[in-house]
N, CA, C and O of each residue as an XYZ file, in Angstrom:
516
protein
N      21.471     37.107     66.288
C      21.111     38.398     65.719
C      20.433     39.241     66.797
O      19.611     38.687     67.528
N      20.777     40.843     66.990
C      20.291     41.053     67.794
C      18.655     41.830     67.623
O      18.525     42.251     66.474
N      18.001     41.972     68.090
C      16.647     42.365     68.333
C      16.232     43.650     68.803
O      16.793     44.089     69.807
N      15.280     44.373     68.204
C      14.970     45.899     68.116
C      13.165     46.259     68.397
O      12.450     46.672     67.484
N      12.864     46.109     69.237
C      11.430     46.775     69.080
C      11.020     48.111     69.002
O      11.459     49.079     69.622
N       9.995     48.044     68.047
C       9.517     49.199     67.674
C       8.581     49.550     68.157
O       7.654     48.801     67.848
N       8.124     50.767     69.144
C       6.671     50.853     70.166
C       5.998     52.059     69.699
O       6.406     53.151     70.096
N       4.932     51.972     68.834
C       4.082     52.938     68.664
C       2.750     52.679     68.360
O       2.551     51.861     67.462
N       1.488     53.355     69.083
C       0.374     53.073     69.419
C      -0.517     53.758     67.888
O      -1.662     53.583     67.474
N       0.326     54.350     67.513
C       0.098     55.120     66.238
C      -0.055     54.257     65.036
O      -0.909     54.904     64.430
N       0.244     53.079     64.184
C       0.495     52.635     63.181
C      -0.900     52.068     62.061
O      -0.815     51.462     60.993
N      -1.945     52.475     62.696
C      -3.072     52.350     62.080
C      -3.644     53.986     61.550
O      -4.802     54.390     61.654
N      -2.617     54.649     61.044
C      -2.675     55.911     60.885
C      -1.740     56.882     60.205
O      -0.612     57.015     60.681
N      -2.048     57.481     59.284
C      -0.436     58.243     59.148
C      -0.304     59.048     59.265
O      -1.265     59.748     58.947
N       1.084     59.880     59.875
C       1.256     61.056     60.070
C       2.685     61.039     60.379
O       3.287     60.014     60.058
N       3.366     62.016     60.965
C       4.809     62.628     60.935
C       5.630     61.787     61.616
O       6.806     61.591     61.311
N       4.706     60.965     63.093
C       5.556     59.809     64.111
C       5.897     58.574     63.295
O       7.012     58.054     63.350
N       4.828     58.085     62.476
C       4.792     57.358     61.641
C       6.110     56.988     60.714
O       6.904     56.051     60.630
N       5.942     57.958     60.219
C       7.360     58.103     59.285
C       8.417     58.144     59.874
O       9.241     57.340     59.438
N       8.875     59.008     61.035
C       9.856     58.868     61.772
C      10.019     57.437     62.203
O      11.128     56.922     62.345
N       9.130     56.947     62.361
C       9.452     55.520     63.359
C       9.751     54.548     61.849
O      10.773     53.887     61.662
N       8.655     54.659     60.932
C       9.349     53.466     59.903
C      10.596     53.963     59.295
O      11.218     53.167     58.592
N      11.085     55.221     59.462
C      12.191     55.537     58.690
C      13.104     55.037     59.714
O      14.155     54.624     59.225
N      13.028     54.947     60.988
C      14.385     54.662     61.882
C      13.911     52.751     61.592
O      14.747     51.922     61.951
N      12.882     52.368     61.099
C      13.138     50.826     61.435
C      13.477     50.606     60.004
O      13.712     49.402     59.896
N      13.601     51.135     58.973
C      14.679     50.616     57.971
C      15.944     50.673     58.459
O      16.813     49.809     58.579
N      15.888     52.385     58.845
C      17.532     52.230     58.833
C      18.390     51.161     59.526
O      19.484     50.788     59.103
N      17.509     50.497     61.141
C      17.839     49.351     61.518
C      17.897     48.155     61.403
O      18.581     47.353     62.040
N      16.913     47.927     60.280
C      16.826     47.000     60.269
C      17.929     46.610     58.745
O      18.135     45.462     58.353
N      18.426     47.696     58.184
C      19.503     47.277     56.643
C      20.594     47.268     58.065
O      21.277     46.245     58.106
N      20.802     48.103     59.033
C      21.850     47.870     59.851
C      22.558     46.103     60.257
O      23.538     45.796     60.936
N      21.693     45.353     59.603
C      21.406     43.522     60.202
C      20.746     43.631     61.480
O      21.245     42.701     62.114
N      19.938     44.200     62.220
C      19.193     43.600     63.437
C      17.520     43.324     62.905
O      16.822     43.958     62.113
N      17.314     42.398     63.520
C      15.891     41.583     63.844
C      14.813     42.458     64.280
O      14.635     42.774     65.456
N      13.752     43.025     62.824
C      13.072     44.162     63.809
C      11.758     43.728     64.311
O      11.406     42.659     63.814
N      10.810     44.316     65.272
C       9.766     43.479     65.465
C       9.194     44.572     66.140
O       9.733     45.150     67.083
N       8.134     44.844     65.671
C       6.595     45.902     65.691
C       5.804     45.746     67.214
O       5.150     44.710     67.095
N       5.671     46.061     67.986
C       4.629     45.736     69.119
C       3.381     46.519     68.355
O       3.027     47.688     68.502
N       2.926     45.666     67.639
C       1.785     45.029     66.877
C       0.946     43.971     66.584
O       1.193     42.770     66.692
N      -0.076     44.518     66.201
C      -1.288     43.313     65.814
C      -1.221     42.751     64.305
O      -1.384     41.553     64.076
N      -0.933     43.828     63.149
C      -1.211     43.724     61.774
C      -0.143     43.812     61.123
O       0.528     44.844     61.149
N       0.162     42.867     60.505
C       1.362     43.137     59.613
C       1.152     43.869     58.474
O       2.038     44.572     57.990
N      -0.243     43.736     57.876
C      -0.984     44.424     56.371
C      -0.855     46.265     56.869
O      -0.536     47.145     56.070
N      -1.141     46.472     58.132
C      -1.508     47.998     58.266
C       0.290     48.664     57.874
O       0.560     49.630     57.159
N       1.125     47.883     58.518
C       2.394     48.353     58.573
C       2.953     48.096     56.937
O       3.964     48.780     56.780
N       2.658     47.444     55.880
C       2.916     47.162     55.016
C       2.357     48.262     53.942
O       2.801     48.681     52.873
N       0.995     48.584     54.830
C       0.666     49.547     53.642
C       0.914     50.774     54.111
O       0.607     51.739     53.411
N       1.386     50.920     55.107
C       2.307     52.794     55.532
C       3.217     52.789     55.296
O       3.825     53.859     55.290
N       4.070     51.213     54.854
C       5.866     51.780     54.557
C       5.533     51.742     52.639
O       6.388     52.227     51.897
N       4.504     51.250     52.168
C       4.210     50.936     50.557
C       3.962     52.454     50.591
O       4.847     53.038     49.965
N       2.879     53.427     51.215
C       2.618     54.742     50.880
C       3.610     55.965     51.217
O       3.543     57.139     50.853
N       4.413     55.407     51.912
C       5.694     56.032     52.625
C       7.076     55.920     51.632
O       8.093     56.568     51.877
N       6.992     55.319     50.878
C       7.716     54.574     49.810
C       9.384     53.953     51.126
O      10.550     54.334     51.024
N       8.895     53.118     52.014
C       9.837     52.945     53.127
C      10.158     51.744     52.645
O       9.255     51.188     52.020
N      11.634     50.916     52.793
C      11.648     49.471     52.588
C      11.969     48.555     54.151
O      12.939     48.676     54.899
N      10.918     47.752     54.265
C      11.180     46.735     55.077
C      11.159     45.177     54.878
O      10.084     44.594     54.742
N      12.658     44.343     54.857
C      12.586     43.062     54.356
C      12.182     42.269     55.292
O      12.251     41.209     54.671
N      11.736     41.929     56.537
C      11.223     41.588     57.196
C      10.853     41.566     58.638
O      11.391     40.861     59.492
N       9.902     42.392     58.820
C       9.103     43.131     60.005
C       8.829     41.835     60.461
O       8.617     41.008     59.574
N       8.768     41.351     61.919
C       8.046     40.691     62.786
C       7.147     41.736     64.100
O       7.522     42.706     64.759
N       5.963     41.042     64.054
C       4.993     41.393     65.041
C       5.627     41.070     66.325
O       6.569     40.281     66.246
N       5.245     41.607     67.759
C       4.828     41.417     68.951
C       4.010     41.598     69.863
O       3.915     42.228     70.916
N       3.246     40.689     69.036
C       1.168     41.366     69.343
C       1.031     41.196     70.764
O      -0.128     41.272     71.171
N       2.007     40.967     71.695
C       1.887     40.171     73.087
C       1.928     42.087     74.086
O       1.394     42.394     75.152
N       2.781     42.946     73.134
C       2.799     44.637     73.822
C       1.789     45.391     73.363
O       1.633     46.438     73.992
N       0.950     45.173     72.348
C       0.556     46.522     72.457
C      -0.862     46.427     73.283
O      -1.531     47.460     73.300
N      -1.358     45.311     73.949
C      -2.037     45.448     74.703
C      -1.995     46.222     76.173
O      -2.782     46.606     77.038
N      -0.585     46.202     75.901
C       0.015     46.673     77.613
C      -0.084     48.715     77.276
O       0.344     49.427     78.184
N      -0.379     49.077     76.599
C      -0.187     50.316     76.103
C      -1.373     51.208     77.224
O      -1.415     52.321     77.747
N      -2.301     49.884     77.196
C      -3.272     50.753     78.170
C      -3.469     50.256     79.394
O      -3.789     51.098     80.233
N      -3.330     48.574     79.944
C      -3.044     48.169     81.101
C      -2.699     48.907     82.090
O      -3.409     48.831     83.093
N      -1.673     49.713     82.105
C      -1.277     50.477     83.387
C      -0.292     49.549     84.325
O      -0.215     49.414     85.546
N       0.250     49.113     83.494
C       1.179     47.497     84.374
C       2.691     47.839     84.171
O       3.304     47.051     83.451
N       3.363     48.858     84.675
C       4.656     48.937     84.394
C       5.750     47.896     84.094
O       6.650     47.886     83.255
N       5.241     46.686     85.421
C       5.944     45.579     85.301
C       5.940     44.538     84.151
O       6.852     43.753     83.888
N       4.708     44.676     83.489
C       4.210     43.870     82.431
C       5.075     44.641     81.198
O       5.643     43.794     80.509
N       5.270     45.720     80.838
C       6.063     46.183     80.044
C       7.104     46.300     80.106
O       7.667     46.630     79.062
N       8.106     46.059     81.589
C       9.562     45.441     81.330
C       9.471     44.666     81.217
O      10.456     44.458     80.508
N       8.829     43.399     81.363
C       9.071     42.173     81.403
C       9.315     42.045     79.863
O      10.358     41.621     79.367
N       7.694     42.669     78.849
C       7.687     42.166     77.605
C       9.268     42.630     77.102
O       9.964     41.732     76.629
N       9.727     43.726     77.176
C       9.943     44.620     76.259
C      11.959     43.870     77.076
O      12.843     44.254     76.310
N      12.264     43.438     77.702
C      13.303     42.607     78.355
C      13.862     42.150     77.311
O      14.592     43.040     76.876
N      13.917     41.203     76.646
C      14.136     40.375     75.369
C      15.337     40.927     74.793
O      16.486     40.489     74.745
N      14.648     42.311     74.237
C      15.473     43.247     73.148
C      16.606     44.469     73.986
O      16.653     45.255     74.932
N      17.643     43.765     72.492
C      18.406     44.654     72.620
C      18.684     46.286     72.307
O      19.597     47.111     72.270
N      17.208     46.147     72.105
C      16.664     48.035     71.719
C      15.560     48.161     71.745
O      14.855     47.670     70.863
N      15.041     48.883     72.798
C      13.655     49.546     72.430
C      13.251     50.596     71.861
O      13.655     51.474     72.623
N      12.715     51.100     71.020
C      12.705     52.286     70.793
C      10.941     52.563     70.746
O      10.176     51.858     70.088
N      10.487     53.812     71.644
C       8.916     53.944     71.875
C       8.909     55.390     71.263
O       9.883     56.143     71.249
N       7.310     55.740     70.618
C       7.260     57.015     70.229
C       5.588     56.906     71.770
O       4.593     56.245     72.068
N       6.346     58.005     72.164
C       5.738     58.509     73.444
C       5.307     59.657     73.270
O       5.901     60.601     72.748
N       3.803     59.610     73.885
C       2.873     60.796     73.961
C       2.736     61.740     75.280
O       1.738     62.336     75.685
N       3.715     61.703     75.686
C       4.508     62.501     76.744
C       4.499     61.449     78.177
O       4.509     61.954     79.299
N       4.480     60.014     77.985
C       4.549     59.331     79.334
C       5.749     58.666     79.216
O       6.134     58.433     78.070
N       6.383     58.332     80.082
C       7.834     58.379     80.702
C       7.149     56.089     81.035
O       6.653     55.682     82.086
N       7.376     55.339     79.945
C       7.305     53.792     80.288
C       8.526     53.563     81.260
O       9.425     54.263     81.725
N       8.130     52.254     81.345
C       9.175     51.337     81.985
C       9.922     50.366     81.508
O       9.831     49.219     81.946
N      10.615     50.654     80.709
C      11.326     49.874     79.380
C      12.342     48.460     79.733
O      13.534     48.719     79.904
N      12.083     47.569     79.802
C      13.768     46.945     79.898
C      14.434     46.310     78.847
O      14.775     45.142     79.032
N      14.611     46.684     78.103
C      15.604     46.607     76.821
C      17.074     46.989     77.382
O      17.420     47.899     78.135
N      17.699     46.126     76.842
C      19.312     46.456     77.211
C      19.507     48.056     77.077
O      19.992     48.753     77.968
N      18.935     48.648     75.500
C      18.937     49.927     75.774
C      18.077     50.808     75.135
O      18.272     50.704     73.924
N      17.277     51.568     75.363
C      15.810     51.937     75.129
C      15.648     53.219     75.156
O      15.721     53.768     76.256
N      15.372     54.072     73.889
C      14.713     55.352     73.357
C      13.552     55.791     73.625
O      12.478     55.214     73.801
N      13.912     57.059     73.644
C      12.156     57.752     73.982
C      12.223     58.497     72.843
O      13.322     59.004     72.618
N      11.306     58.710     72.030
C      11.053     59.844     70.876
C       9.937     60.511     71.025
O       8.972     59.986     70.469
N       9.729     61.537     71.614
C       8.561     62.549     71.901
C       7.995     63.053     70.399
O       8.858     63.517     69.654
N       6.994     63.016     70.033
C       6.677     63.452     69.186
C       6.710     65.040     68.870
O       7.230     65.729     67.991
N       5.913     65.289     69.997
C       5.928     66.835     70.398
C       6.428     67.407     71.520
O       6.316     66.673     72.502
N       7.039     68.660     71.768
C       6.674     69.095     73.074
C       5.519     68.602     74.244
O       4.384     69.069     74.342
N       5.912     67.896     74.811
C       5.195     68.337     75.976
C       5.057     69.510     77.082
O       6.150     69.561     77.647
N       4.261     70.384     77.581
C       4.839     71.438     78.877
C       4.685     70.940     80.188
O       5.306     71.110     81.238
N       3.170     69.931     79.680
C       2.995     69.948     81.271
C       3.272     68.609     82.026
O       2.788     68.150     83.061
N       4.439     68.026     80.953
C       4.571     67.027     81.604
C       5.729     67.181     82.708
O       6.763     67.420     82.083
N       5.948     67.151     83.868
C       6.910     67.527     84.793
C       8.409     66.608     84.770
O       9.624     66.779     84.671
N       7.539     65.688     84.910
C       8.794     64.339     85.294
C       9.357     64.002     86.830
O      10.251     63.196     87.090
N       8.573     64.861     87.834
C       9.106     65.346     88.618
C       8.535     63.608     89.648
O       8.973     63.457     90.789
N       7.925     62.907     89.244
C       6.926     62.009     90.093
C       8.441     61.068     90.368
O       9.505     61.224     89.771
N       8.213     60.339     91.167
C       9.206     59.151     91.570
C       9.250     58.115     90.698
O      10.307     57.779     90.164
N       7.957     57.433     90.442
C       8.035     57.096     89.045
C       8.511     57.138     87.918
O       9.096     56.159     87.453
N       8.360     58.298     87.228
C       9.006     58.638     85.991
C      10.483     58.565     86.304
O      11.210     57.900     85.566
N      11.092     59.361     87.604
C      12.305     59.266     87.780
C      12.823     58.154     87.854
O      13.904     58.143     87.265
N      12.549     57.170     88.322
C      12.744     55.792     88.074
C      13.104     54.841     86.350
O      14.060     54.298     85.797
N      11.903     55.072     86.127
C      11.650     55.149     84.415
C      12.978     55.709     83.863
O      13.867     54.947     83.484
N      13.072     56.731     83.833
C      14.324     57.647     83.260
C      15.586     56.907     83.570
O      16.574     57.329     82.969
N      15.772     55.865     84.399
C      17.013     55.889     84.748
C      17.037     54.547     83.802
O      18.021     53.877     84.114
N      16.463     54.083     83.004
C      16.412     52.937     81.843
C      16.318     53.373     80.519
O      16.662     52.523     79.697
N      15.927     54.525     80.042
C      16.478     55.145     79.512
C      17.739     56.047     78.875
O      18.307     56.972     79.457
N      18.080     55.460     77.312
C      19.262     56.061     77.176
C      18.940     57.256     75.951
O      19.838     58.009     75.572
């Protein structure tokens, strides 16, 4: 079965990313793939898709990423995030280092001043689909 992570630093909270992100991990997860939270709590996510009226038949954690959210370890977040055959991150205008066979960015908002222009990010981008 293949495997889908879900990356958002947001889920102890609700608001508009929120919903977007549990609404795309139903839709993937009735699709038949294996979904799994880079998370700590399974109760917090249970009670935003219960108030969301969202259905999920079975969410797995990967409490091993969301520590890396603030690390600053690019390498530590391909490595984790390697596994899956989808990443999908809701990004607050930073450009990760994803290695998922194939891996989403969902901006919440506009960013302006984010450039992209660094070698880095350009790098980043090119793992991105």
């Amino acid at each position: 079965m293949k495997k889908v992570l879900i990356v958002t630093p947001y889920l102890d909270h609700l608001g508009g990313g929120e919903r977007y992100m549990l609404e795309a991990a139903s839709v993937i997860e009735s699709a038949g793939y294996q979904l799994y939270f880079a998370w700590d709590n399974l109760e917090q996510i249970t009670k935003l898709t219960n108030l969301l009226n969202i259905k999920l038949i079975n969410p797995q954690l990967d409490s091993n990423i969301l520590p890396l959210y603030t690390q600053g370890n690019p390498l530590a977040m391909y490595k984790a995030t390697h596994k899956y055959d989808l990443t999908l991150y809701l990004s607050d205008g930073s450009i990760p280092l994803l290695g998922g066979k194939k891996n989403v960015i969902h901006f919440q908002i506009p960013h302006h001043d984010v450039g992209g222009h660094k070698l880095t990010t350009q790098l980043n981008l090119k793992k991105i689909n």
